[in-house]
C-alpha positions as CSV (number, residue, x, y, z in Angstrom):
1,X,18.1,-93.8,-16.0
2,X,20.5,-90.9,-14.6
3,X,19.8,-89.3,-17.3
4,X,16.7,-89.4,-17.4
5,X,16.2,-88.1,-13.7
6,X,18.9,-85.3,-14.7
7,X,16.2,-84.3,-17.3
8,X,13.5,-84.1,-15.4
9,X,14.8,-82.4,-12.5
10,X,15.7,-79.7,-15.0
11,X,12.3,-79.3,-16.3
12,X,10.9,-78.6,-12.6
13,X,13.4,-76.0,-11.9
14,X,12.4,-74.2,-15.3
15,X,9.0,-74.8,-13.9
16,X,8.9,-73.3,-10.8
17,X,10.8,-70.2,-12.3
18,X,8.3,-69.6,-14.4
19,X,6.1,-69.4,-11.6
20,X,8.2,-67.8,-9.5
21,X,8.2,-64.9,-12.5
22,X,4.1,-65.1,-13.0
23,X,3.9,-64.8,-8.9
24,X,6.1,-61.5,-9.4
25,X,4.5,-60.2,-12.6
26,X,1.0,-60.5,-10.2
27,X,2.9,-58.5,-7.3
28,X,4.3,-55.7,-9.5
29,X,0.4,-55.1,-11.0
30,X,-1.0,-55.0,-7.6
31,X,1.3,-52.4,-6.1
32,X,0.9,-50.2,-9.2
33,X,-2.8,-50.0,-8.5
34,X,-2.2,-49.5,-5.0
35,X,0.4,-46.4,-5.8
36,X,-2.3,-45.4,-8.5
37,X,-5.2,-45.3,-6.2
38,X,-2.9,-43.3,-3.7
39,X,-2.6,-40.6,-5.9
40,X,-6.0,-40.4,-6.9
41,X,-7.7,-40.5,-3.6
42,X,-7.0,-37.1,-1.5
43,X,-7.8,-38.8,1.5
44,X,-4.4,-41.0,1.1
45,X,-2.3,-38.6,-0.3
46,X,-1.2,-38.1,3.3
47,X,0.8,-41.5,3.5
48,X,2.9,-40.5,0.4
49,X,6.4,-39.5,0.6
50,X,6.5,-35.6,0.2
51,X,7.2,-34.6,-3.4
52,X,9.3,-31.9,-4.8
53,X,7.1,-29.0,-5.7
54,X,6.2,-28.0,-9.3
55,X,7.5,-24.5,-10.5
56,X,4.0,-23.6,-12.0
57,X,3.5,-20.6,-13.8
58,X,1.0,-17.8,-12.3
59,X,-1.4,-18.7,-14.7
60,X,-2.1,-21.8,-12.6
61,X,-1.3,-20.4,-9.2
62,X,-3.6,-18.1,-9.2
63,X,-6.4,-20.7,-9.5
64,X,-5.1,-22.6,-6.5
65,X,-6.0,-21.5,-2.5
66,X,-3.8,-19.2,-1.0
67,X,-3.1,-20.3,2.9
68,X,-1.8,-16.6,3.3
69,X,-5.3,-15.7,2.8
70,X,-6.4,-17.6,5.4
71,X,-3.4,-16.1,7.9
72,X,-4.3,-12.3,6.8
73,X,-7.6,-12.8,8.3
74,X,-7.1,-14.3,10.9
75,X,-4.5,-11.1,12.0
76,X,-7.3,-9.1,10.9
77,X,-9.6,-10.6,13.7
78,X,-7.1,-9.9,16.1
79,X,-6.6,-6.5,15.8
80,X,-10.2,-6.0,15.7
81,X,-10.6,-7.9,19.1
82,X,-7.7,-5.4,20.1
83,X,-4.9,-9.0,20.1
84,X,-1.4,-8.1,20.2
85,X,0.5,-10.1,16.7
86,X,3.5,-9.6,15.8
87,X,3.8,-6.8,13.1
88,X,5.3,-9.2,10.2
89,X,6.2,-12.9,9.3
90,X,9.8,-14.0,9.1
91,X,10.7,-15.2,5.5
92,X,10.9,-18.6,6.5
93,X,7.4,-18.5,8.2
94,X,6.0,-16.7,5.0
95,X,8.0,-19.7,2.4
96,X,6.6,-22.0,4.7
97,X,2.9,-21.0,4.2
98,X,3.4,-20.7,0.7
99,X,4.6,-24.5,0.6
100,X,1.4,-25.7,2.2
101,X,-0.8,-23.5,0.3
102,X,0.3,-25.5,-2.4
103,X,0.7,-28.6,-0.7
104,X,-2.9,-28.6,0.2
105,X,-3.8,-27.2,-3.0
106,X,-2.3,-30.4,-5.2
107,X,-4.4,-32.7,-2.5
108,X,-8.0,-30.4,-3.4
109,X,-7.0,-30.6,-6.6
110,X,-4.8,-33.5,-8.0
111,X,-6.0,-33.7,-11.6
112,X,-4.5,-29.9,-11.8
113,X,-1.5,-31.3,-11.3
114,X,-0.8,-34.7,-11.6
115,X,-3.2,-35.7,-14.6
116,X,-3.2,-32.4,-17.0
117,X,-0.1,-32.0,-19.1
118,X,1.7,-28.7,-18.7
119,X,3.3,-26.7,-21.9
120,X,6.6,-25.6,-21.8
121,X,5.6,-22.3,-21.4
122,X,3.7,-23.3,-18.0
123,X,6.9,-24.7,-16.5
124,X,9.8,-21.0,-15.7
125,X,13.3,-21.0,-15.0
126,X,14.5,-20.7,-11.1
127,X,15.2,-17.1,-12.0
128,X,12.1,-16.1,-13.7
129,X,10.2,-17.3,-11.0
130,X,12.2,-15.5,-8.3
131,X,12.1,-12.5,-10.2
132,X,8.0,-12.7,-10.9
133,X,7.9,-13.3,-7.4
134,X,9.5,-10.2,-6.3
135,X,7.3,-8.2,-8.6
136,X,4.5,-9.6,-7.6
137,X,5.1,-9.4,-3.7
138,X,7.5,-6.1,-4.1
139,X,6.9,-4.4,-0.3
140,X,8.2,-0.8,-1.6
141,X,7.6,-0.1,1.9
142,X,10.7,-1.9,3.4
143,X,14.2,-0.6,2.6
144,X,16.6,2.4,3.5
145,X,17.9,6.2,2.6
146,X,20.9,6.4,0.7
147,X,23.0,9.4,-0.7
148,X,22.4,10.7,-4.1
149,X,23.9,13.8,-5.9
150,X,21.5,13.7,-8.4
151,X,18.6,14.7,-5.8
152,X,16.4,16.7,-5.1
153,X,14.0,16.2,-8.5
154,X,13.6,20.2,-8.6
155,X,14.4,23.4,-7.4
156,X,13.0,24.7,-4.3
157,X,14.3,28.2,-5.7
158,X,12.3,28.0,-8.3
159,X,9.1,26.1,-8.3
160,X,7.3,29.4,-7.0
161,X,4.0,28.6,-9.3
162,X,3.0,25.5,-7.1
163,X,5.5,25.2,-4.1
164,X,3.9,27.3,-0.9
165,X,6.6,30.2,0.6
166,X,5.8,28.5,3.9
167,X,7.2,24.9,2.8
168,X,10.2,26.3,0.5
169,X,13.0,25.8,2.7
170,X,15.5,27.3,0.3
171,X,13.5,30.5,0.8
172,X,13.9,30.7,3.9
173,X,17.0,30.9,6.2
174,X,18.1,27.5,6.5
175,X,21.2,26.7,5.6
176,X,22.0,22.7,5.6
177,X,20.1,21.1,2.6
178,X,21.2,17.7,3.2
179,X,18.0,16.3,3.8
180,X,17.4,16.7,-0.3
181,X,20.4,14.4,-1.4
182,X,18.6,11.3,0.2
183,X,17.0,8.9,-1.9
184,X,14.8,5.8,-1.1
185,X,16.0,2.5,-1.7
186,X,13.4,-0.7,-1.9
187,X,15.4,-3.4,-0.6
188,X,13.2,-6.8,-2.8
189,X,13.0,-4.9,-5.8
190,X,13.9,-2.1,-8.0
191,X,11.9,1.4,-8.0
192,X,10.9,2.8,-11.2
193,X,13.0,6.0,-11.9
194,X,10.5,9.4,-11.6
195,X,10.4,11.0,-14.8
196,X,7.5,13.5,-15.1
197,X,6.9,12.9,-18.8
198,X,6.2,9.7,-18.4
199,X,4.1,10.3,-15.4
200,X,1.9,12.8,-17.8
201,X,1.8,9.7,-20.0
202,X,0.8,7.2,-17.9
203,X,-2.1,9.7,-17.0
204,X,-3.1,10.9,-20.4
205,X,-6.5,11.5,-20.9
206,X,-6.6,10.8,-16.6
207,X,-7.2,12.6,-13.6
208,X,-5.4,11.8,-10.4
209,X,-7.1,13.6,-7.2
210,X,-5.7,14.2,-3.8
211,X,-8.0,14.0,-0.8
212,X,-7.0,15.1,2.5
213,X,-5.5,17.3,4.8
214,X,-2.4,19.6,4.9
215,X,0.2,16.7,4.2
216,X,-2.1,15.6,1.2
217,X,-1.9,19.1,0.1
218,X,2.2,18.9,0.5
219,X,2.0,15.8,-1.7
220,X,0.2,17.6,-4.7
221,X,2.1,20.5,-4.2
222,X,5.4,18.0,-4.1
223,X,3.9,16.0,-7.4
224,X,3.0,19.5,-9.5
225,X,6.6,20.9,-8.7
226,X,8.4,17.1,-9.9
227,X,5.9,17.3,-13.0
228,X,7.2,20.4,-14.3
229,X,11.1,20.2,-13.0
230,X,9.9,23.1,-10.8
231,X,10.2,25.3,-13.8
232,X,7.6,27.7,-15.1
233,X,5.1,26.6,-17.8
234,X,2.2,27.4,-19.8
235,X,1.3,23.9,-20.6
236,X,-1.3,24.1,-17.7
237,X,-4.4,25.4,-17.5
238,X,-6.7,26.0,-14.4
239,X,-10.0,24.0,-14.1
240,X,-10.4,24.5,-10.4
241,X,-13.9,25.3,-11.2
242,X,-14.5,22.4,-13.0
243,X,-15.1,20.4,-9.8
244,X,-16.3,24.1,-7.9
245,X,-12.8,24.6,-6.6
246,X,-12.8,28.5,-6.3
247,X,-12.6,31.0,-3.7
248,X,-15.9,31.2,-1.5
249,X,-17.4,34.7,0.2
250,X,-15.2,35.0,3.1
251,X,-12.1,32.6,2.6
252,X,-8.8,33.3,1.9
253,X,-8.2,30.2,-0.5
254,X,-10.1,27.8,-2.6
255,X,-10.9,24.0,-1.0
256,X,-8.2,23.0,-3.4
257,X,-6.8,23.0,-6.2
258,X,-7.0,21.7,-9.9
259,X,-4.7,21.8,-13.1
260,X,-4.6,20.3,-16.1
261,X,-1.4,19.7,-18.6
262,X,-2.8,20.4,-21.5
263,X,-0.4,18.4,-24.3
264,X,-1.9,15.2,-22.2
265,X,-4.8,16.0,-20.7
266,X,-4.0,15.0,-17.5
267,X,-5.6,16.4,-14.6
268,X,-4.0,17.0,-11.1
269,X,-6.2,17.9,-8.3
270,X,-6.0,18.5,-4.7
271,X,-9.3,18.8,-2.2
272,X,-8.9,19.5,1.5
273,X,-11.0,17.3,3.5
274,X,-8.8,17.0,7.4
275,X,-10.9,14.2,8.5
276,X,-11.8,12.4,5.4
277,X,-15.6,12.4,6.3
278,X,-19.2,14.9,5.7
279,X,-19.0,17.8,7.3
280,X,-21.8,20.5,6.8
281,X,-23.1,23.2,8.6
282,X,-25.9,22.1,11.2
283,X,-27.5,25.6,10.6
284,X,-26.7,27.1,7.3
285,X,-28.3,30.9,8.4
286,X,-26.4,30.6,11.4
287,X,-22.4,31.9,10.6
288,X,-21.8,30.8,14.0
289,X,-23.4,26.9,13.5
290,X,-21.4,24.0,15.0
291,X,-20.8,21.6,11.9
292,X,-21.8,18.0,11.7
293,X,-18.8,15.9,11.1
294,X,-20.2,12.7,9.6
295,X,-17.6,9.8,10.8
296,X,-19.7,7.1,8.7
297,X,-20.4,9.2,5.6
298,X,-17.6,10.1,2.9
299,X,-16.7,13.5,2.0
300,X,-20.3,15.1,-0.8
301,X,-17.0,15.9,-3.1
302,X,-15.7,12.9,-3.2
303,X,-19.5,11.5,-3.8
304,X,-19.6,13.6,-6.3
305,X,-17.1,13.6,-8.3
306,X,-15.2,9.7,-7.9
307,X,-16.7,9.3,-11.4
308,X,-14.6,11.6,-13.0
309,X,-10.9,10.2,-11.1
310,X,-8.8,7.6,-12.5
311,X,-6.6,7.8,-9.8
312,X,-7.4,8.7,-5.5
313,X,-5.2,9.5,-2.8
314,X,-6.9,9.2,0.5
315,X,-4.9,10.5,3.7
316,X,-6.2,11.7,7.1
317,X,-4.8,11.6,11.3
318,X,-3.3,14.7,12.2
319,X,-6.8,16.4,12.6
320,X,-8.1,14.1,15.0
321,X,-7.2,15.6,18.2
322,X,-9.8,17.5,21.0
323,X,-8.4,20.9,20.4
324,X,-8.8,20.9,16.7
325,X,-12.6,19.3,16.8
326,X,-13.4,22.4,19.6
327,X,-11.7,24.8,16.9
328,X,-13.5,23.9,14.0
329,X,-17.1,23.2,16.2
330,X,-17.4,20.3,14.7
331,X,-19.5,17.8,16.4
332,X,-19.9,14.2,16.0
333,X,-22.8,12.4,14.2
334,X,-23.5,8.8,13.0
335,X,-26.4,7.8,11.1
336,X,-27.3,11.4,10.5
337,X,-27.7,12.2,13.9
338,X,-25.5,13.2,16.8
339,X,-23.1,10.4,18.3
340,X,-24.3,8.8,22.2
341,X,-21.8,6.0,22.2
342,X,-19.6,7.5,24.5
343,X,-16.9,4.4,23.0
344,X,-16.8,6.1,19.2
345,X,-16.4,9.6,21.3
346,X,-13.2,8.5,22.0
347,X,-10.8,10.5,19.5
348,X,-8.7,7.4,17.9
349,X,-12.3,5.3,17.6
350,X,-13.9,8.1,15.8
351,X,-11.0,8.3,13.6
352,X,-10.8,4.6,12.9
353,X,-14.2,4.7,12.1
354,X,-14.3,6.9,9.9
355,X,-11.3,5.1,8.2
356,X,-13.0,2.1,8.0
357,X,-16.5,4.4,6.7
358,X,-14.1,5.9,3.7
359,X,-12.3,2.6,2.1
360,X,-15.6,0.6,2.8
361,X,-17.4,3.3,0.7
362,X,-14.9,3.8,-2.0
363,X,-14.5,-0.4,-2.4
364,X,-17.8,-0.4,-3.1
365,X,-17.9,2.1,-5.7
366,X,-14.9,0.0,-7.6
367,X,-16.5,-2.2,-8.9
368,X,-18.3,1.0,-10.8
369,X,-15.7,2.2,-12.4
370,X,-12.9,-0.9,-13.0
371,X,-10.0,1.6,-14.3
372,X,-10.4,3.8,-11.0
373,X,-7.5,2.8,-8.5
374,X,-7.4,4.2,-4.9
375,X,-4.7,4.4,-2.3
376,X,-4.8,5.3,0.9
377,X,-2.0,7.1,2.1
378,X,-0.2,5.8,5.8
379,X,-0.3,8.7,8.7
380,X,2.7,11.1,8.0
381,X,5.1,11.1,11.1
382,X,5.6,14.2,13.5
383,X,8.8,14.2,15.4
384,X,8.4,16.4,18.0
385,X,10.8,16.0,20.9
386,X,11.1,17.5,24.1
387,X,7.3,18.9,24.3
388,X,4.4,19.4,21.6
389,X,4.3,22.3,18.7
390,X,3.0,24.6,21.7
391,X,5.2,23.2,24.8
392,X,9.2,23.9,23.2
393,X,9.1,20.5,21.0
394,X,12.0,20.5,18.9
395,X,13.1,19.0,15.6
396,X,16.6,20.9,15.3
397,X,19.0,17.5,14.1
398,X,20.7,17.9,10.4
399,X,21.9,14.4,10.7
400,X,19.1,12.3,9.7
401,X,18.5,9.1,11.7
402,X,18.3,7.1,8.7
403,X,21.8,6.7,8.6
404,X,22.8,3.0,8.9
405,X,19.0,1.9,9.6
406,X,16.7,-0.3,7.1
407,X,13.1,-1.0,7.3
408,X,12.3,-4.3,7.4
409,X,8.4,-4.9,8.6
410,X,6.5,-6.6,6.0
411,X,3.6,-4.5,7.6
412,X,3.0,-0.9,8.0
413,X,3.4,0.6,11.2
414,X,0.1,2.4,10.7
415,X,-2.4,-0.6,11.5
416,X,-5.5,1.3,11.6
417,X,-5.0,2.3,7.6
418,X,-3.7,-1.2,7.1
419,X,-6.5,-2.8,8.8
420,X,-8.9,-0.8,7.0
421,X,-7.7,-1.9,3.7
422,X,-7.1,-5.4,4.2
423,X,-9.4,-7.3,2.0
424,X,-10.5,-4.6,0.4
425,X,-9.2,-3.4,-3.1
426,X,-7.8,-0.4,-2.2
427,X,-4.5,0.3,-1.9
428,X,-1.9,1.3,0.8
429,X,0.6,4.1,0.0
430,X,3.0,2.8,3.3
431,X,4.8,6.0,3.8
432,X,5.1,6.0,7.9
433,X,7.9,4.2,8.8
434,X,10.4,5.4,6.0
435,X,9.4,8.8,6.7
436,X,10.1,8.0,10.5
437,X,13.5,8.0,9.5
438,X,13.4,11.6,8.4
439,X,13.5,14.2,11.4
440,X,15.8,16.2,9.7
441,X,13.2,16.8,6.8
442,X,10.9,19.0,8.5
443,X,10.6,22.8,8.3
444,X,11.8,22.8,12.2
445,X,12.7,26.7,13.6
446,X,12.7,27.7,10.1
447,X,8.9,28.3,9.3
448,X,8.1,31.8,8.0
449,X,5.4,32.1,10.5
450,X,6.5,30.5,13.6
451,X,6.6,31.9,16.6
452,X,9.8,32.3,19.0
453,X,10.2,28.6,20.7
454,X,7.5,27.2,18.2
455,X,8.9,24.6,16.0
456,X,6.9,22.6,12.7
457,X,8.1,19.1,13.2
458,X,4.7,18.0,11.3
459,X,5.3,19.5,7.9
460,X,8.2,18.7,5.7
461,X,10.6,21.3,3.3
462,X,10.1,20.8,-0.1
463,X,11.7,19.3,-1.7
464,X,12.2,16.8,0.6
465,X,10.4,13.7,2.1
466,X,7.2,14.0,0.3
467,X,8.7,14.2,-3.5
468,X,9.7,10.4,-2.3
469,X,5.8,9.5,-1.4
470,X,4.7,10.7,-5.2
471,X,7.7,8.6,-6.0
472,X,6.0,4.8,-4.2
473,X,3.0,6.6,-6.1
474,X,4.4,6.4,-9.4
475,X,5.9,3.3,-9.2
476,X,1.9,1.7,-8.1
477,X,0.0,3.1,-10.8
């Protein structure tokens, strides 16, 4: 009889484990549906423990929202409603708006992710990413000066067939050339070296065209004298007329300049337009007619001719000022007639509107011609101190103030150019706040036509500060 309770006591313990495993086994499915449904329905995902991010390729990326997007415009609103923001975002704010782009992008979109298997050429290394990541977000923009014997690209003794006698500082009698053993430094990524060969190469069969005022002209006369190492050649040839660059009745020079290197067949041009917009004669019998300076229509050359450029360089600023609009008689018109709103009258809103006029124009023309890639270059800084060009301003230092100071905005100091690009595709050149840097770079007391207590603290010496510009250039095309 004990026995036979002894047996089937035993035989209800087995029993109720078995249970006891079924009642598990039922517990176990349950949850994994549960977990499964999670993942599938976006509008749990929020309960779920936060997960590790993927390191996806770009391929993917790029097909997932950026919230950056979404914070660009909303800076852009307010600086159009005149809103004080803060000129960059800290690296930690920035990584953190990258994580919830894609945080919020794997919640839109979980069968990107979560259901489609990746190759192993989707998944990159910690460094490969890092260093895609640089290129792709490389602010050349932000960095600092540093010595180098191997500068300046050329010879301001010698560049004579495109460097100006009133920008060759080694012509004139200046005697600290400091200023030309500087080179810029990016500080997230590395600058391609300038060779001019490979420039030409890069532009074979191309034309590159510079659009703007006196500084523009710098710049081409900077990029010529760093194509040729300043030394004489007969590789060029002369198509000025090509795009009706030749002297007119009556002027002293051409409205630019164009040449083309012949063993490439790349073009270099330069057209001087000093406030970027139309202007034409209001009375073409009369030679004393006031002009019509168009601040919402762009330049009839650069209509004219953007089919033929592979490569633009837009720049304007130092024009916009009373004196020089009573100078030139230019007065202002907008939809072909002259301007009543006395708030665009104002001297920075007619600039910034025709700023705005120029890169909307040209963004629309893009999608025309997709090789064609434009750039607008940032305003040029002027450093006089003490007074203006006509009140005893000065710009007398040798000792740059670049020593021992870095950029480090991940904006450019010139908002109305970055405004007026943002969300458009073309470019910035950011060239204001490194050249900031650079009083000592100016033609100062030195200029062959100044006058006794008149000082240029708006043009630089070549070479100098604007071989670095044509530098950023190279590096973006």
């Amino acid at each position: 009889m004990e026995n036979y309770l002894l047996i089937r006591m035993k035989a209800g313990f087995n029993g109720l484990k078995g249970k006891e495993i079924s009642l598990i086994s039922i517990v176990l499915m349950c949850a994994t549906i549960i977990l499964w449904s999670w993942e599938k329905t976006p509008g749990l995902t929020a309960f779920l423990p936060p997960q590790t991010p993927l390191q996806l390729s770009s391929e993917i990326l790029s097909n997932v929202p950026d919230e950056e997007e979404k914070h660009e415009r909303i800076l852009e609103a307010g600086k159009s409603h005149g809103v004080q923001i803060s000129s960059s975002l800290t690296t930690s704010e920035a990584k953190s708006n990258e994580a919830k782009g894609k945080k919020n992008s794997k919640q839109k979109k979980p069968d990107l992710i979560m259901n489609t298997p990746l190759k192993s050429s989707s998944i990159i290394g910690k460094e490969n990413w890092n260093n895609a990541t640089e290129n792709k977000a490389c602010n050349y923009a932000k960095g600092k000066w540093v010595p180098d014997n191997n500068r300046p690209l050329y010879s301001g003794f010698d560049c004579k067939q495109w460097l100006s006698g009133m920008w060759a500082c080694r012509l004139m009698q200046r005697t600290d050339f400091a200023y030309e053993k500087l080179r810029w430094q990016p500080k997230d990524c590395q600058m391609e070296e300038f060779e001019g060969s490979k420039f030409l190469r890069r532009m074979q069969d191309k034309t590159l065209a510079f659009v703007g005022d006196s500084l523009g002209r710098q710049q081409y006369q900077s990029l010529m004298c760093m194509l040729t190492g300043g030394k004489e050649t007969n590789d060029v040839e002369d198509v000025g007329k090509e795009y009706g660059l030749v002297v007119a009745e009556g002027s002293a020079r051409p409205s630019g300049w164009a040449y083309r290197f012949k063993n490439t067949n790349s073009t270099i041009l330069y057209y001087w337009s000093a406030s970027l917009c139309d202007v034409e004669p209001i009375d073409v019998n009369n030679p004393n007619t006031d002009y019509a300076m168009h601040l919402d229509r762009p330049p009839a050359f650069l209509r004219q001719f953007l089919h033929r450029f592979n490569v633009v360089v837009l720049n304007t600023g130092h024009h916009w000022n009373r004196g020089k609009l009573n100078a030139n008689r230019w007065v202002m018109h907008v939809g072909g007639r002259p301007n009543t709103d006395r708030k665009i009258a104002v001297i920075w809103a007619a600039k910034n509107l025709t700023i705005r006029s120029v890169v909307s124009w040209v963004d629309s023309q893009l999608p025309k011609y997709p090789g064609l890639k434009v750039f607008f270059r940032t305003i040029s800084p002027r450093h006089f101190f003490g007074g203006e060009w006509n009140t005893g301003g000065s710009c007398d230092n040798t000792k740059p103030m670049s020593v021992g100071k870095e950029i480090l905005e991940e904006e450019s100091s010139d908002q109305v150019a970055a405004s007026a690009v943002k969300g458009t595709r073309v470019k910035l050149l950011d060239i204001t706040s490194l050249s900031q840097l650079r009083d000592e770079g100016h033609i100062s007391r030195y200029s062959l036509t100044a006058k006794p207590g008149v000082q240029d603290c708006l043009h630089w010496c070549l070479p100098g500060v604007p071989d670095t510009w044509n530098e950023l250039l190279f590096a973006q095309i």
